[in-house]
C-alpha positions as CSV (number, residue, x, y, z in Angstrom):
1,X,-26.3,-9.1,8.7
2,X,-23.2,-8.6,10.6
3,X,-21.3,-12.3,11.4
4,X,-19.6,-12.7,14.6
5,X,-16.3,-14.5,14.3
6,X,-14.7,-15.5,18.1
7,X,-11.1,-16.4,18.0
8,X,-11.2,-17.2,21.4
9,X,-14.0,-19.2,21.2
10,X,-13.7,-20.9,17.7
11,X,-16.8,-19.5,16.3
12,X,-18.4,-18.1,13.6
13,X,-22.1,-16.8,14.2
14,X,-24.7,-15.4,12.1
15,X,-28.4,-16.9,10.6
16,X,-29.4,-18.1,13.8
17,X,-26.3,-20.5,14.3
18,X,-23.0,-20.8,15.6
19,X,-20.2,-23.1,14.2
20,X,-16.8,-24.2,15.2
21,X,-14.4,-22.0,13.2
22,X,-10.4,-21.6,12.8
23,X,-8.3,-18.6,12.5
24,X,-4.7,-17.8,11.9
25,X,-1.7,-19.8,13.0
26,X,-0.4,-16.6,14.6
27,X,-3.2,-15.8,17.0
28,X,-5.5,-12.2,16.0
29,X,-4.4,-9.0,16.9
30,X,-5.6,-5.6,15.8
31,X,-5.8,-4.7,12.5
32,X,-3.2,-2.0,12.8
33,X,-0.9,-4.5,13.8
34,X,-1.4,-6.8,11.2
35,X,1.7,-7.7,8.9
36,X,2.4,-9.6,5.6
37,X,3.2,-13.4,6.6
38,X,2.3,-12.9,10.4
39,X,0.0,-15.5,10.5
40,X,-2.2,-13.7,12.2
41,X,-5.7,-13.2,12.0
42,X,-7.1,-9.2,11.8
43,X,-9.4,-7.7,14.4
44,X,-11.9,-5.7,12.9
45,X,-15.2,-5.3,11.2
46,X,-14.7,-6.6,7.5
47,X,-17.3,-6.5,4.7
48,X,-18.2,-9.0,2.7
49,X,-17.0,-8.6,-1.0
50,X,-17.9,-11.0,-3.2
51,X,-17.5,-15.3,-3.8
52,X,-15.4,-17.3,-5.6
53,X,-16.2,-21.0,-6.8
54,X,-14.3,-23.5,-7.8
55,X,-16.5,-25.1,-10.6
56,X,-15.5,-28.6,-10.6
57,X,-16.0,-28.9,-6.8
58,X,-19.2,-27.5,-6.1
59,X,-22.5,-26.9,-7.3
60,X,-25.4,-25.4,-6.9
61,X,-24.4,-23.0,-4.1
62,X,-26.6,-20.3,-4.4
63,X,-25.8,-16.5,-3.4
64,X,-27.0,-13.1,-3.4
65,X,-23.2,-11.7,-3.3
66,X,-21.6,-10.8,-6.4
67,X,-19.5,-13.9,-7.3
68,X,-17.4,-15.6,-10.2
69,X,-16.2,-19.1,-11.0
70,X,-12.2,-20.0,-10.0
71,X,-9.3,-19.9,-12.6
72,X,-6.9,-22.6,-12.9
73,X,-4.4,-19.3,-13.4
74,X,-6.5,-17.4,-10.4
75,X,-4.0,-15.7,-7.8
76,X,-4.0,-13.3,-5.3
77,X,-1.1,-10.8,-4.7
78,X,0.9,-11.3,-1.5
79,X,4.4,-9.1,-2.9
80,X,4.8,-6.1,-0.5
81,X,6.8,-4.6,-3.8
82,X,3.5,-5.3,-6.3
83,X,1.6,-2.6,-7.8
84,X,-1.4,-5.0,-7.7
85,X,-0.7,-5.6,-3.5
86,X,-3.6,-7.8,-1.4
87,X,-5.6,-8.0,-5.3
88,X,-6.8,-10.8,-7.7
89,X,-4.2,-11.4,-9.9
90,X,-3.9,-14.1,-12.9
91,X,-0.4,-16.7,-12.7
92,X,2.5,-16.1,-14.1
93,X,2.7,-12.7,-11.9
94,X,5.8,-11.3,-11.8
95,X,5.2,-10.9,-8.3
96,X,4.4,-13.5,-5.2
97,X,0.9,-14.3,-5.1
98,X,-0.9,-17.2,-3.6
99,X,-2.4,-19.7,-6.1
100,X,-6.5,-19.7,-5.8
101,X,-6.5,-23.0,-7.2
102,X,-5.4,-25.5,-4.9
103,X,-5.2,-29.4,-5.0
104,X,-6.6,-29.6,-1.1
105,X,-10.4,-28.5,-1.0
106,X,-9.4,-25.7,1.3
107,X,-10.4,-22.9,-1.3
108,X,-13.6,-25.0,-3.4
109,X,-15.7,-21.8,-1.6
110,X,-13.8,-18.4,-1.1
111,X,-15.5,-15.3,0.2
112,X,-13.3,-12.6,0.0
113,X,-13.0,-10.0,3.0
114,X,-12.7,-6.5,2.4
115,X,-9.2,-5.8,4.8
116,X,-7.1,-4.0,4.0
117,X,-8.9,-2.3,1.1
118,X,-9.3,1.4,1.3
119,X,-6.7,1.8,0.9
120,X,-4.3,-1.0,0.4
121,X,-1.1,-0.9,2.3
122,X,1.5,-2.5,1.8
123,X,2.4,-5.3,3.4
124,X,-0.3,-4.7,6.1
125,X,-2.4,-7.8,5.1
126,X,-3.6,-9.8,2.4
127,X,-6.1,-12.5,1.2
128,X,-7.9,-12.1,4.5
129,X,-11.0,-15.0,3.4
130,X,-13.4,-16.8,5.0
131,X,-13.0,-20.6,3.1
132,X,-12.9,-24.3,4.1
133,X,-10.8,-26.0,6.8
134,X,-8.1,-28.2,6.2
135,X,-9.3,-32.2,7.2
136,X,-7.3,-31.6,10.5
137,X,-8.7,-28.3,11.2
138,X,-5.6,-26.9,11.1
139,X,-4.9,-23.2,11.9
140,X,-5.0,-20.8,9.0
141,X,-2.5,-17.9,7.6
142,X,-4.8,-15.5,9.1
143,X,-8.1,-16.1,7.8
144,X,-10.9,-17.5,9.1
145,X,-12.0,-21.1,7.9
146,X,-15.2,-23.3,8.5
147,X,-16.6,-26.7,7.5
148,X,-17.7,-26.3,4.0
149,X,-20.9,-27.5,4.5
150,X,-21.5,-24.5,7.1
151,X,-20.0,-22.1,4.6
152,X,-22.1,-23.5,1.9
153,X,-25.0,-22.5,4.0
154,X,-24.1,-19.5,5.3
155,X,-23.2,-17.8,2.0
156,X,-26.7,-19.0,0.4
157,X,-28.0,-16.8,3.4
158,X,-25.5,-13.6,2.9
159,X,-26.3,-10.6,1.3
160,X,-24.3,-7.3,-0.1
161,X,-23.9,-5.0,2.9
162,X,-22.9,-7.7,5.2
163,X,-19.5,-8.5,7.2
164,X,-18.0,-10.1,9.6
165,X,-17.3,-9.0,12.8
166,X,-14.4,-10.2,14.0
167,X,-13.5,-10.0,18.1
């Protein structure tokens, strides 16, 4: 199933329904414009990679996508200098790396996007997810965020080979 995410419109669509979505602070542009700390969201057909859960915030979401629970030491690498660029990586890091787990809900349900992948550049992208919004729907670093009951849905209903498609 390929998801279609709408900047423009502020959707994401997929399983027979569209919902009101949020992207990146810095507007989208294509992917081969896309730079470390732009804000902006990435253009593109992205596959889905896997899930990660933050235990002690929700249960019984149910997938057919590879997945894993959330560390309270889970990071992912955001250092254009780090060998380990746009990857999981576990805190202390000697390099920068946003923390996974967060006191807002914003990251309870993460499905991780396969940009900037194949391979990694440097400092073209990273920890491009699809997660919760904020309360105030604010706009996101680049990624693309729905309500979490919609995401809870809509990764019960996801399957390996899918992506998102977003235009």
């Amino acid at each position: 199933m390929r998801l279609l995410a709408d900047v423009a419109a502020g959707t994401l669509t997929g399983f027979g329904e569209t919902v009101a979505a949020v992207f990146g602070k810095g507007g989208s542009l294509p992917a081969a414009d896309k730079r470390e700390g732009d804000g902006a969201t990435p253009l593109g057909i992205w596959p889905v990679r896997t899930v990660l859960l933050r235990p002690d915030r929700v249960a019984g979401v149910v997938t057919r996508l590879p997945w894993r629970w959330l560390r309270v030491d889970d990071g992912w690498s955001d250092g254009v200098g780090d060998p380990a660029y746009n990857r999981p990586v576990r805190h202390l890091h000697g390099f920068s790396a946003e923390r996974l787990w967060r006191d807002d809900h914003v990251y309870d349900l993460i499905v991780v996007l396969g940009h900037n992948e194949a391979p990694v550049v440097a400092g073209a992208g990273s920890a491009i997810f699809l997660h919760c919004t904020r309360p105030d729907r604010a706009a996101t670093e680049g990624c693309i965020a729905v309500e979490k009951g919609d995401l809870e849905r809509f990764v019960g209903m996801m399957a390996a080979g899918d992506s998102v498609t977003l235009v």
